[in-house]
N, C-alpha and C positions, 0 to 999 in steps of 0.2 A: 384525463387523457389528452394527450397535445399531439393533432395530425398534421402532419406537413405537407406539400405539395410533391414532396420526392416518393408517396407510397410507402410511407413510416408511418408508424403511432411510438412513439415515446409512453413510456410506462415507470411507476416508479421503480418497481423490480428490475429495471434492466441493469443498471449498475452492477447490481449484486450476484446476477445469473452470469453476468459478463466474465467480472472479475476471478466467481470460483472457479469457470472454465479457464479462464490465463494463468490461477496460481498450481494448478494440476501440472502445468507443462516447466512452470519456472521456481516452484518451491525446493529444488536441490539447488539453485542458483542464491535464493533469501536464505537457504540454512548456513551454505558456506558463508556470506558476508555476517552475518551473527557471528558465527566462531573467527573470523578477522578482528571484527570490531571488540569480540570481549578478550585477547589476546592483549598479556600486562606490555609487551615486547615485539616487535616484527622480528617473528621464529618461525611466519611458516607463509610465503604464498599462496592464492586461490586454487594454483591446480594442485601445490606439492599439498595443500589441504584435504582437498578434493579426495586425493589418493590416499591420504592418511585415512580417512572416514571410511573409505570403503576397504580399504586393509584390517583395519583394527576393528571395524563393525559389518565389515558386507553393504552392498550398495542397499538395499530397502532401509540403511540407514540414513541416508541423502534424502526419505522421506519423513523422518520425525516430524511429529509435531502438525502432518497435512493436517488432520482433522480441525485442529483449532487454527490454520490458517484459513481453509474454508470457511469457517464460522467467522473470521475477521471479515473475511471478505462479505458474507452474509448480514454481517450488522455493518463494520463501517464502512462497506463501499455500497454498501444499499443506502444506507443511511444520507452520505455526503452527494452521491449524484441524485439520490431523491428529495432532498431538499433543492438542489440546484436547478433538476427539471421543473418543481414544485412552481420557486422562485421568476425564473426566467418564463416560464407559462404567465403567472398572476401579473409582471411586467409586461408582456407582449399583450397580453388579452384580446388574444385569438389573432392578433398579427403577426405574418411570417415574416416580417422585416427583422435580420440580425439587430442583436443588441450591441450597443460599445462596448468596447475592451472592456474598459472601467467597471463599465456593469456585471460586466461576466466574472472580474474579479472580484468586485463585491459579494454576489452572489454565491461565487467559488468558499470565500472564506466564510461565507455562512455556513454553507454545507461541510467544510472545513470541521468550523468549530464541535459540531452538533456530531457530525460524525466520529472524531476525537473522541471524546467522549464516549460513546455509545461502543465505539470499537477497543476503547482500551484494555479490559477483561483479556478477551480474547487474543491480546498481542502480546500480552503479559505470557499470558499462559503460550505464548506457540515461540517466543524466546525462551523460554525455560525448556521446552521437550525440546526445541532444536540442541540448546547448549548441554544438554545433558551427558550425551555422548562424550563430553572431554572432561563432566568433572569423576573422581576419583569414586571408587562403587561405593563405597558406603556414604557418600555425599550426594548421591542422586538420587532425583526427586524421583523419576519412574512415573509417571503419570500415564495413565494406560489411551487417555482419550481427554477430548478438552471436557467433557461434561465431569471427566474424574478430577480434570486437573480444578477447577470451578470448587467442588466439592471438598478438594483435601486442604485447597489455600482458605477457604472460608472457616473450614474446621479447626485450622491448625496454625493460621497466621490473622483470621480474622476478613472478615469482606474488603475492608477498606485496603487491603494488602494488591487487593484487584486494580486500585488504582493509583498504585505506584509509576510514576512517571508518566502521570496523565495529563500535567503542564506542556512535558515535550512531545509529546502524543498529539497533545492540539496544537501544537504550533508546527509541526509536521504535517498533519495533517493539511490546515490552512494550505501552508507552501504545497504541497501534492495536490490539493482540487483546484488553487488557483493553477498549477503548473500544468498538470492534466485536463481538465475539463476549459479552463478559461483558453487559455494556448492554443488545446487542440482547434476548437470553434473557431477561432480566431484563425489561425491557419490554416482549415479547411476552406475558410468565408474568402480568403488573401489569393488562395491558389485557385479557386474556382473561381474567383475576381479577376484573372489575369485571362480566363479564356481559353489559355492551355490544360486546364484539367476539370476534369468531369466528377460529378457525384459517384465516384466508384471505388475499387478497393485500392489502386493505386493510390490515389489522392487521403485517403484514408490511414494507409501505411506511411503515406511521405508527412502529412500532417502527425499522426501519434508519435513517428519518429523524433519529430521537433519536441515535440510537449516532453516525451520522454527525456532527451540531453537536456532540458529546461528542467524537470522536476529531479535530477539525478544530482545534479551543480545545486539547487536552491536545501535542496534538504540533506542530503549529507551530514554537516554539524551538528544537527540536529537528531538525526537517527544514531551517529555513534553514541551521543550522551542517552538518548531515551533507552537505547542497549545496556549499556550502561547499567541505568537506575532500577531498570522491569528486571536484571538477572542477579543484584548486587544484594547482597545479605546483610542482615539486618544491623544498621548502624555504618556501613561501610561511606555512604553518603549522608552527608544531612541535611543538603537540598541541592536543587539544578546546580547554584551557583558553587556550591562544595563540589560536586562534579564536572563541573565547569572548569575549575582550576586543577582542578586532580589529573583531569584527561590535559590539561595543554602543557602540565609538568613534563608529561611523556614527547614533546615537539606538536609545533602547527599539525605537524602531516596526520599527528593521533586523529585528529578532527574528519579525518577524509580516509581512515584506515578503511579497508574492503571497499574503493570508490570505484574499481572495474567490476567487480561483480557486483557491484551494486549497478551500477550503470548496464551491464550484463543482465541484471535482474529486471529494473525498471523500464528498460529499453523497451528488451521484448513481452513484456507482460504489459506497458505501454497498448504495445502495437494491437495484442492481441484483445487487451480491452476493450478498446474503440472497435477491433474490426467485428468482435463479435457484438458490442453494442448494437452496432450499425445492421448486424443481420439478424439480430433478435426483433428492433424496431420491424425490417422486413416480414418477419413472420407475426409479430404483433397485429402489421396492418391485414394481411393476411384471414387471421383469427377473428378480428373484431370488424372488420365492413364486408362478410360474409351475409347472404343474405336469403 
């Protein structure tokens, strides 16, 4: 437990309560950039997408695949900011003096890694039920839920199929906790250093806003290829660096395909991260110096 002088307690859970609450509001924004990014051709922009999906499937199809984003959220954003509180606690050792950047980024890409990792399952499986809707019906996987989708890859593709493109997974990752969690801190500690801003929701929003355009730019290349390799059928790639060169045949710009809606996605699920981080600690501290 790590308490702060602001009327917080920091908990490892918070991450992960945070994040399923942000992807509820911004999972039809992560499905559209999936169907951008797996697109062999620029055939269809984010709104004229938008309106295809809800034409040809009705709109509760802009939410395929929540269940198993949920559950990402559940392990790797649990995972990646609870190592990082974990970290930045056993650093400080009960001092509320901020850490350096440096440190924050170290830290970040621990939680990075570890989260990587632990999340990849579930990103696999919530690209396939998002991208399902465009492949051809007797090519679709149909997975009813992530516990089914878990169940049918492991029976019918084998476990290790779960961690398909779990290389760019962690290094996605990495760049996302250093971009979010190290950033935000650091921009929060920058703006309430200046005097003009206070520990509140404005400074809150203005800081995740940064972290957000920060992890949107940094991961991009990354997220097209790990799209890529988690939706591509067997033998299509034969590793990062086969997909590496496969996507930059298509122009640079393949690299950054879906980069508004994804910045549309990151942005605001950003904001909403931190602010409910920020009001989870609130009721944390609430719950546990009750007396």
């Amino acid at each position: 437990m790590a308490l702060n002088k602001k009327g917080k307690i920091s908990k490892w859970y918070d991450g992960g309560l945070a994040g399923s609450c942000a992807v509820c509001f911004t999972h039809p924004l992560d499905l559209i950039k999936v169907h951008l990014q797996t697109q062999e051709s620029v055939a269809a922009g984010a709104s004229n997408m938008a309106i295809s999906i809800v034409k040809t499937q009705g709109s509760r199809a802009l939410y395929n695949g929540l269940s198993a984003s949920i559950a990402r959220q559940l392990s790797y954003t649990t995972t990646r900011f609870g190592v990082f509180e974990a970290l930045k606690k056993k650093i400080q050792k009960g001092s509320h003096e901020p850490l350096p950047f440096l440190q924050k980024v170290a830290i970040g890409a621990a939680g990075g890694t570890i989260g990587g990792i632990v999340g990849n399952p579930p990103d696999l499986i919530n690209v396939r039920m998002q991208n399902d809707v465009k492949l051809p019906l007797d090519q679709r996987r149909n997975y009813k839920n992530f516990f089914d989708g878990m169940k049918r890859i492991t029976m019918e593709e084998g476990a290790l199929t779960l961690f398909n493109g779990v290389s760019m997974t962690i290094m996605r990752s990495v760049l996302m906790t250093v971009a979010q969690a190290a950033v935000y801190y650091q921009s929060k500690e920058t703006l309430i250093g200046t005097g003009y801003f206070k520990d509140n929701i404005i400074t809150h929003f203005s800081s995740s806003f940064i972290s957000g355009t920060v992890a949107t730019a940094l991961t991009q290349p990354f997220d097209v290829m790990k799209t890529r390799l988690q939706n591509a059928g067997n033998g299509q790639y034969k590793n990062f660096l086969d997909c590496a060169i496969k996507t930059a045949k298509l122009g640079p710009s393949a690299f950054y395909k879906g980069f508004i809606p994804a910045w549309t996605r990151i942005g605001p699920h950003t904001i909403l991260l931190f602010v409910f981080i920020e009001q989870i600690q609130k009721i944390n501290y609430r719950i546990y110096t009750k007396h």
